[in-house]
N, C-alpha and C positions, 0 to 999 in steps of 0.2 A: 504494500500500500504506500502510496506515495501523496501527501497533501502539499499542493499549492511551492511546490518543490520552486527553488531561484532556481538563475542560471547553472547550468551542468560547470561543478568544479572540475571534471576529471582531469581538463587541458591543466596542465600546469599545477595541479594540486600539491599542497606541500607533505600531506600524508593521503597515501592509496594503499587498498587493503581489494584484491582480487582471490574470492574462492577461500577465505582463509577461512579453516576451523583449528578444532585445538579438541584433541582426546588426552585424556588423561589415563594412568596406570587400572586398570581392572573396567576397563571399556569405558568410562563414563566422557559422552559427548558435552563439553562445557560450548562452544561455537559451533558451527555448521554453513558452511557454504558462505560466510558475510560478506557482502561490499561495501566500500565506502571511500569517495572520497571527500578529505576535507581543504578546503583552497588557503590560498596564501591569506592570514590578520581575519580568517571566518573563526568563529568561536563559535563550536558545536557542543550541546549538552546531549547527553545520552543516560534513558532511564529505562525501566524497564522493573518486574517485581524480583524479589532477590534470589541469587543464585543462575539468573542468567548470562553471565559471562558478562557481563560489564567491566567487574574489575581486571581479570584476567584480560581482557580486548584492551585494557591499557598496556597491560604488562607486555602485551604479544608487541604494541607498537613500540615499546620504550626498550623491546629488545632484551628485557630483563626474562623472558617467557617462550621458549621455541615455540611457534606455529606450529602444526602436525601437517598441514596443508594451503594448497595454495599459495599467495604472494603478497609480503609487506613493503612497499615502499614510504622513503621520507627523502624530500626532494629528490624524489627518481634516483635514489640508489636503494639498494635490499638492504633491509633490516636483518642481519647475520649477528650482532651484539648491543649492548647500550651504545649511545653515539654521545659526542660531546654538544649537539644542536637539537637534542631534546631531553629536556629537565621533566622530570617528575615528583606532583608534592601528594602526600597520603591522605588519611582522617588524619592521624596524629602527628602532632608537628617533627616529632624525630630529631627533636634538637639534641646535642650532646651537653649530656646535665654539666661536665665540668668545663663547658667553653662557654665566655659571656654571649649576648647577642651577636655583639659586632665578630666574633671569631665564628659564632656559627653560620653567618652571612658570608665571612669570608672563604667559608671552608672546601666552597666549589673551587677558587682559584688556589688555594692552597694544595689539593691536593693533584692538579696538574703541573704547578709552577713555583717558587717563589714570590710572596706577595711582594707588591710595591708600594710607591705614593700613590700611586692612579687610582690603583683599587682598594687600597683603604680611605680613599675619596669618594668613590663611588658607593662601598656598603654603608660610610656615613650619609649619604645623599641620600640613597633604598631606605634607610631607616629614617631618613625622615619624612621620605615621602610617606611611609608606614605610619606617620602620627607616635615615631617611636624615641624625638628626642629627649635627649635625660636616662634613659635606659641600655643606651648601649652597651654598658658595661656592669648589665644584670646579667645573673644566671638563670635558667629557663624556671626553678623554682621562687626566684621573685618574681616572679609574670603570672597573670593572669591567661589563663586557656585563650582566648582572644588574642592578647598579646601575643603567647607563643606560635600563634597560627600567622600573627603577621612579620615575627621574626623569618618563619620558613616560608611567607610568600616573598619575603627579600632576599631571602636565599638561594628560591626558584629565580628569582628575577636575575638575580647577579650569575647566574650558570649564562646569561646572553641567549638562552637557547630560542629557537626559532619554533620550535612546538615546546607547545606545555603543555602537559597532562595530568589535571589533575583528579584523584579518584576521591570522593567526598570527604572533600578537606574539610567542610565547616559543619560535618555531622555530629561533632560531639563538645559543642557550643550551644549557648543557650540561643532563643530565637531572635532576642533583641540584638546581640554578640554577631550573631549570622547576618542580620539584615545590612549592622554596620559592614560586615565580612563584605559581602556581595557587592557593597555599593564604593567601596575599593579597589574591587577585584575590577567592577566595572569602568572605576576611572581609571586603573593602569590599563586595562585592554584599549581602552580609546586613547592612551597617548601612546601606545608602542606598538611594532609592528608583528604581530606575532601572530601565531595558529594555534588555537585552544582548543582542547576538549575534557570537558565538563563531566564527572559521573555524578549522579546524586539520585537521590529517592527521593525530591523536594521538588515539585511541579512548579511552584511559583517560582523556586530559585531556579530551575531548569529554563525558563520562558524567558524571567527576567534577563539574564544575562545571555540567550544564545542569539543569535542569527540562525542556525535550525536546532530543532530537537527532536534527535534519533530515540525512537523506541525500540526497544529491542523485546522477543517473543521468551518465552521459559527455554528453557535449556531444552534441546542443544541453541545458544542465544543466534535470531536472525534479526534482520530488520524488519519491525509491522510497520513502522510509519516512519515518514520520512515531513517532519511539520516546520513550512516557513513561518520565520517570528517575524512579519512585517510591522515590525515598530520602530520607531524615528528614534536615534542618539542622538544625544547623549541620553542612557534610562535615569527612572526615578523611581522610587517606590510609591510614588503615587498613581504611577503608571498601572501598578496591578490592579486597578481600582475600576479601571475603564474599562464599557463593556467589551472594547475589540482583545485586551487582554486576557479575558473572561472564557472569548471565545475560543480562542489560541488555545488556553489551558485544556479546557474541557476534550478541546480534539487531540490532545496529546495523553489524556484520561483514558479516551475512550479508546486510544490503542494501546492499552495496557494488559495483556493479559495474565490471569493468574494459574500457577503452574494447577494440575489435574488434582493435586494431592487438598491443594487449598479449596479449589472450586468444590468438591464433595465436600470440605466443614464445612461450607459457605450454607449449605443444602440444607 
């Protein structure tokens, strides 16, 4: 099912995914057969009910996850290991308890190079575009779960990567926490040039922030719906309020399927 699909990213897409599934040890099909491509600075969320390859469909792009089948590209080379032009942030921020902020922002470039001026200019600059001055030299237990999530969105930022992937970063925050979460994430996406994608269980934060939002079927995970978000940027949270939002959401609802096991409690 395809709704109200934009222009075809396949030309030049910055991640493409042909034919890819993904089995796992003692036959269990987690993907099957999925396409996907997502274009250069498009920010795509992708939801779907749990256990259908959502998370794992990051891992396979981020390279951290063999494919069993099929074909991963990012900027038209195969996905064969992690790459240094796509960053990945988790639910939990994975800071390392004994490095302050600013060491765990810097820890992408440290661990390919030697830091410098430049880039301990820069994680100071990411942290405060984060709303994070005065803190940079906390450890992840003086922060606040909010806080910690936006030291590791300046963490992701500072890897430079040209995709990001993130698998629902802002699920184990409170809703007020998230909303500010979202409406951050939205303002670095509109000043940098990047290719997103989005996993969450969270329909208003899937809509809010994508340009489309992929649904994915139960396991083995495909695509049901493919939904354009025709809303004007810069968003706003008052945006979710209006009926064409409303609209959006509910078709992206109504491709959601629940796995067989769920559908009989449902009964």
């Amino acid at each position: 099912m395809s709704t109200d699909v934009p222009a075809d990213f396949s030309t030049g897409a910055a991640v493409r995914l042909r034919g890819v599934g993904k089995r796992f040890g003692g036959g269990v099909e987690a993907i099957g057969g999925l396409d996907l491509s997502v274009g250069s600075e498009e920010f795509v969320s992708i939801v779907g009910s749990s256990g259908c390859g959502k998370s794992t469909l990051l891992r396979i792009i981020a390279g951290l996850v063999p494919n069993t089948s099929g074909s991963v590209e990012v900027h038209g080379e195969p996905v064969v290991a992690p790459r240094r032009d796509v960053g990945m942030m988790f639910q939990r921020p994975a800071l390392l308890a004994w490095k302050t902020s600013l060491e765990n922002v810097l820890l992408p470039v440290r661990m390919r190079r030697r830091v410098e001026d430049d880039d301990l200019r820069e994680a100071m600059r990411l942290l405060g575009l984060f709303h994070l001055e005065g803190f940079e030299h906390h450890f992840p237990q003086q922060l606040s779960g909010g806080m910690q999530q936006r030291v590791a969105l300046a963490r992701l930022m500072m890897t430079g990567a040209g995709v990001r992937l993130l698998d629902e970063p802002f699920g184990a925050v409170d809703e007020l926490t998230r909303e500010l979460l979202n409406l951050e994430l939205l303002r670095i996406h509109e000043r940098t040039a990047s290719s997103t994608i989005f996993v969450t269980h969270n329909i208003t934060e899937a809509v809010l922030l994508a340009d489309r939002v992929i649904v994915m079927t139960p396991r083995p995970g495909r695509i049901a719906a493919d939904v354009a978000v025709h809303l004007e940027r810069p968003r706003s949270l008052k945006m979710t309020y209006s009926p064409r939002f409303q609209e959006i959401a509910l078709t992206v609802r109504e491709g959601i399927q629940l796995p067989q096991a769920d559908r009989r409690r449902g009964e």
